[in-house]
N, C-alpha and C positions, 0 to 999 in steps of 0.2 A: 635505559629509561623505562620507567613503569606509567600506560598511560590508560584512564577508563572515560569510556567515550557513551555518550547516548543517543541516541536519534530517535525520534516518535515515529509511531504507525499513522495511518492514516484511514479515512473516509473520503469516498468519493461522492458529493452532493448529486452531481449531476456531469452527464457527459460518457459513462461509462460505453463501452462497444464504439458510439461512434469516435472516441480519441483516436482508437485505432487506425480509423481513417483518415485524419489529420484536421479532423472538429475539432475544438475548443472542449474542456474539461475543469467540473470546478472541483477542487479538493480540499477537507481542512486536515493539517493534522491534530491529532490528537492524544492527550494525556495518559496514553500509556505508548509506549515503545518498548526498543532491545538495549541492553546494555553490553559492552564490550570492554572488556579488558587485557590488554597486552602487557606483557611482565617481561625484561630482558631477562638469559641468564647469561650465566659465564661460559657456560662450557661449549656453547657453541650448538647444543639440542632445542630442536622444535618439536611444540605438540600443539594440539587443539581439543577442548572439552566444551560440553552443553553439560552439564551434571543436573540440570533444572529441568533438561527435557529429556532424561534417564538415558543419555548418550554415554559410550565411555571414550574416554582418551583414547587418542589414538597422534603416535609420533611421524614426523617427517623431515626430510632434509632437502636443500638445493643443491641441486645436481650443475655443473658450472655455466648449461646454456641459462639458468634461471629458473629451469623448468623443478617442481613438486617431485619428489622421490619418498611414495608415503616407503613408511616402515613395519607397519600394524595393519593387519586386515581390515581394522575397525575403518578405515578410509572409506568406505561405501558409507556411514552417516555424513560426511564432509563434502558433499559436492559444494557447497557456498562458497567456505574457503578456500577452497582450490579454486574456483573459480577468480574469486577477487586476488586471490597472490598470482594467478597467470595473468589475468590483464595489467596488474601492475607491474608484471615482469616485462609482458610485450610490450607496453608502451616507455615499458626504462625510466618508469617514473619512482621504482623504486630498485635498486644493485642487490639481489638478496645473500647473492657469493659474498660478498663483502659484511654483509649484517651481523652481530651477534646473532646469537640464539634466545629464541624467547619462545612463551606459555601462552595461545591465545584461550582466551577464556568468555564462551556465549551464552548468554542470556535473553531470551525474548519471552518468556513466563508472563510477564504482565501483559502479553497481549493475546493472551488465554484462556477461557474460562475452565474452569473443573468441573467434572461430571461428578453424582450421587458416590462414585466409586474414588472419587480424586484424580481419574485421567484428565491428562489436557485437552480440551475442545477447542479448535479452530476457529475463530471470532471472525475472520475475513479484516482483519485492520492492516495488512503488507507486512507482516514480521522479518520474509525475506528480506524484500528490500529495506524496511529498519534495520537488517544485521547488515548486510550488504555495504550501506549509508557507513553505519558506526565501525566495522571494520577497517574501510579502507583508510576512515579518517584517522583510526587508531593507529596504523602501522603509517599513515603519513607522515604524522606527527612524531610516532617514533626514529625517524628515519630523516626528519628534517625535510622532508617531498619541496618539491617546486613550487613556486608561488604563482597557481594560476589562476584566469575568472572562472565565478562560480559555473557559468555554463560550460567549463570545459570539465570542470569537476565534475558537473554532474554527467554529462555524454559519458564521459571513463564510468562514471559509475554506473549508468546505465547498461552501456555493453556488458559489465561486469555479470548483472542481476538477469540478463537477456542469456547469457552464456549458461547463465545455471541453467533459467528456465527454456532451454533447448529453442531458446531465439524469440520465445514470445514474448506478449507485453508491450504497452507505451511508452514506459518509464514514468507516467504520472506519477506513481507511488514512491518512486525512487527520489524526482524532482519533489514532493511534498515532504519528504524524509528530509532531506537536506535544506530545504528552505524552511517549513516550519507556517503556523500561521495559516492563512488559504489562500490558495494561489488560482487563477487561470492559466491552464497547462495546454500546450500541445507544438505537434512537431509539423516543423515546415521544414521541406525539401531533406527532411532527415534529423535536423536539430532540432533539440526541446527550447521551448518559449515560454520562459516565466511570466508571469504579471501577478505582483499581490493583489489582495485586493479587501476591504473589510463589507462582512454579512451586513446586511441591512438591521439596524438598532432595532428595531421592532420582532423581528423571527424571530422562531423557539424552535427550536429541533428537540425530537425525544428521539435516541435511536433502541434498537430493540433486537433482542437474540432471537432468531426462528425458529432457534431449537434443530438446527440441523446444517453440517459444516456440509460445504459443498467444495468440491474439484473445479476451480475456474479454467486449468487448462485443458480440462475434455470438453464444457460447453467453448472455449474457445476452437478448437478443433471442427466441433459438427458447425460452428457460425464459419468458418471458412470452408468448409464442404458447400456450404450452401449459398455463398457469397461466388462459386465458383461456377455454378448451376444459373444463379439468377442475379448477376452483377448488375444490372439494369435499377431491378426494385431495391437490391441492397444500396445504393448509392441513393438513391431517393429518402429513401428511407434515413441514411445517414445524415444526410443535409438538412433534411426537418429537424433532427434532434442536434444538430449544430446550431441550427436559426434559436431552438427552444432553449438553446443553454446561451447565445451571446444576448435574448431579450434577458434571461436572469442577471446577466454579469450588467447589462443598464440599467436592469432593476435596481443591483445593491451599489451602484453609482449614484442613482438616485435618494436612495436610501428607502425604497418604499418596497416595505413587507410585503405588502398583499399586491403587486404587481410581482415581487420575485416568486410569491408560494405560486402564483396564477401559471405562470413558465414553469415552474417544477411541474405544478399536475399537467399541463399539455407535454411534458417529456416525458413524464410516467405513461402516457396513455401512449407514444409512439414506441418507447420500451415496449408496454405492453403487448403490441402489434409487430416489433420486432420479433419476438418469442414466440408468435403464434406462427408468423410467415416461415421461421427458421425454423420452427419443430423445436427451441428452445425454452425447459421449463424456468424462465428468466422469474415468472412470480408462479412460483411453485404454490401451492395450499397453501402454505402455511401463511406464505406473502398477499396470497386472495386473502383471508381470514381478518389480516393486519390491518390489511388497506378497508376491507368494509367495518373494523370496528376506528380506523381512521376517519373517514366518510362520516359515521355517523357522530362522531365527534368534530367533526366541523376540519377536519384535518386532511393534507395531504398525503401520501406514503407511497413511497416507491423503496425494491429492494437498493441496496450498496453493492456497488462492483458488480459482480458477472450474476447477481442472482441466483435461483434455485435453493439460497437459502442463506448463513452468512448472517450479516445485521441489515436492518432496513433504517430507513429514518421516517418520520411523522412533521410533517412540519405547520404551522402555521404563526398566527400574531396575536391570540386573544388566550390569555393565560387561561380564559373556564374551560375553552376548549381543550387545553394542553390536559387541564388537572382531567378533565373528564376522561381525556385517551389513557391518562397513567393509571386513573383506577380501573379503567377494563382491564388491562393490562395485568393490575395485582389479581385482578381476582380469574385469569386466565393461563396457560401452558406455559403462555410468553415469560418475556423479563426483558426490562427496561437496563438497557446499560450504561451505566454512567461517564459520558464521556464531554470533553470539552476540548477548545483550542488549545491546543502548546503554542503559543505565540515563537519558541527558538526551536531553530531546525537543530541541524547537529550540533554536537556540543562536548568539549573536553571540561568533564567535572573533576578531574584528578589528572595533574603529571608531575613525576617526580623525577 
């Protein structure tokens, strides 16, 4: 069976650092993601390619415990897909001794931008877990997988994306890839807790490139040095930005714009004080810059995800103010990215 699967990237509104700690977290996805294609063949060989992110193939086979037996050195760009084909091996959710052979083929390009020279730039949108998402679902499907609820699909998928990234992460990105739309995300006693939920009709978000990709697993790294030192202020501190994101999530219950922007800027400003406490450059220059030509457009901004640089968002409810942040914007270092809801999470757009 030949199956192409896609899952969107995503944005985190609000919630970032404290999900960690079992806050609450809003996320939307967003209009661009990875795309994933699985191809059977006959003869019973496995490969995987990115030719989109200048990767080259590289082959492998299942060894009888289930276990990855690459066969091409090039295995050192694949830690993803080893990844999702071990946890689907451990959990037995998918027999790979028994499967044809087939061609995995990755694409996450669209959740990229290109430099002056055409190299791909790092957007900070989850591409991981976008491949992670559309992978597993592509060899589910090809394999005829189990039929279970979505929370258990996504826990598997989670550990999957966790395994790559040497155990960090919430899974909010993973859980937004797979549901699609904006959800309130976060985990009690270990498991993720969805809740959709729609933005307030009135808000406008502009989101915007810093101009500079950041590593979220080294600022995650020194926030747990420092969470280990001062776990007292770190939990305080965590709790404020939980209270700040569940008045948003009443906000867009209620549907009132300018009470949810009001909880964004009071989360922006305990972010802000997070990064300072933690020695984390969360709103690096370029994010000060953004935020005081936000300000003076009558706008909020806070960076996306771990900060330091990445996409930020601008938000408010009065379109002069929007139009007035974009033209600072045109005519500054910056660039406005165009991004909007994917209302479907994962999705099989071709099987044959």
């Amino acid at each position: 069976m030949d199956v192409s699967v896609t899952a969107p990237g995503k944005v985190i509104l609000l919630g970032e650092y404290a999900v960690l700690q079992g806050e609450p977290a809003l996320a939307m996805a967003v209009n661009r993601g990875a795309r994933v294609e699985v191809n059977a063949r006959c003869d019973g060989a496995c490969s995987v390619c990115a030719p989109g992110m200048g990767l080259p193939p590289a082959r492998f086979s299942f060894r009888s415990d289930g276990n990855i037996r690459w066969l091409d050195e090039e295995c050192r760009f694949y830690g993803l897909p080893q990844s999702v084909l071990t946890i689907l091996s451990e959990n037995q959710v998918l027999r790979f001794q028994s499967q044809p052979g087939f061609d995995i083929h990755l694409d996450s390009t669209a959740m990229y931008a290109r430099d002056s020279n055409g190299r791909l730039i790092k957007l900070g949108l989850g591409s991981s877990a976008a491949l992670v998402t559309a992978l597993a679902w592509a060899l589910l499907h090809c394999a005829d997988g189990p039929e279970w609820p979505d929370e258990r699909w996504i826990t598997l998928l989670i550990e999957a994306h966790r395994l790559f990234q040497q155990g960090q992460g919430s899974g909010v990105d993973v859980a937004t890839s797979f549901c699609g739309g904006v959800i309130e995300y976060k985990r009690l006693d270990g498991r993720p807790i969805m809740q959709r939920l729609s933005l307030p009709s009135t808000l406008k978000l502009v989101f915007v490139w810093s101009g500079r990709a950041v590593s979220t697993p080294g600022l995650l790294r020194r926030l747990r040095a420092w969470q280990m030192k001062y776990d007292a202020d770190s939990a305080v501190i965590m709790r404020a930005m939980g209270e700040a994101v569940t008045q948003a999530r009443a906000a867009a219950e209620r549907d009132s714009g300018e009470d949810f922007v009001v909880s964004a800027g009071r989360f922006a400003e305990i972010l802000a004080d997070l990064g300072e406490c933690a020695g984390l450059e969360i709103f690096s220059s370029a994010h000060l810059e953004l935020a005081a030509m936000a300000k003076k457009s009558g706008l909020v901004y806070k960076p996306c995800g771990a900060g330091g640089g990445d996409l930020g968002v601008a938000m408010g409810t009065d379109v002069n103010n929007i139009t007035q942040f974009v033209n600072l914007i045109k005519s500054s270092r910056y660039q406005v990215v165009d991004l909007t809801t994917s209302a479907a999470g994962v999705r099989t757009i071709r099987s044959q």
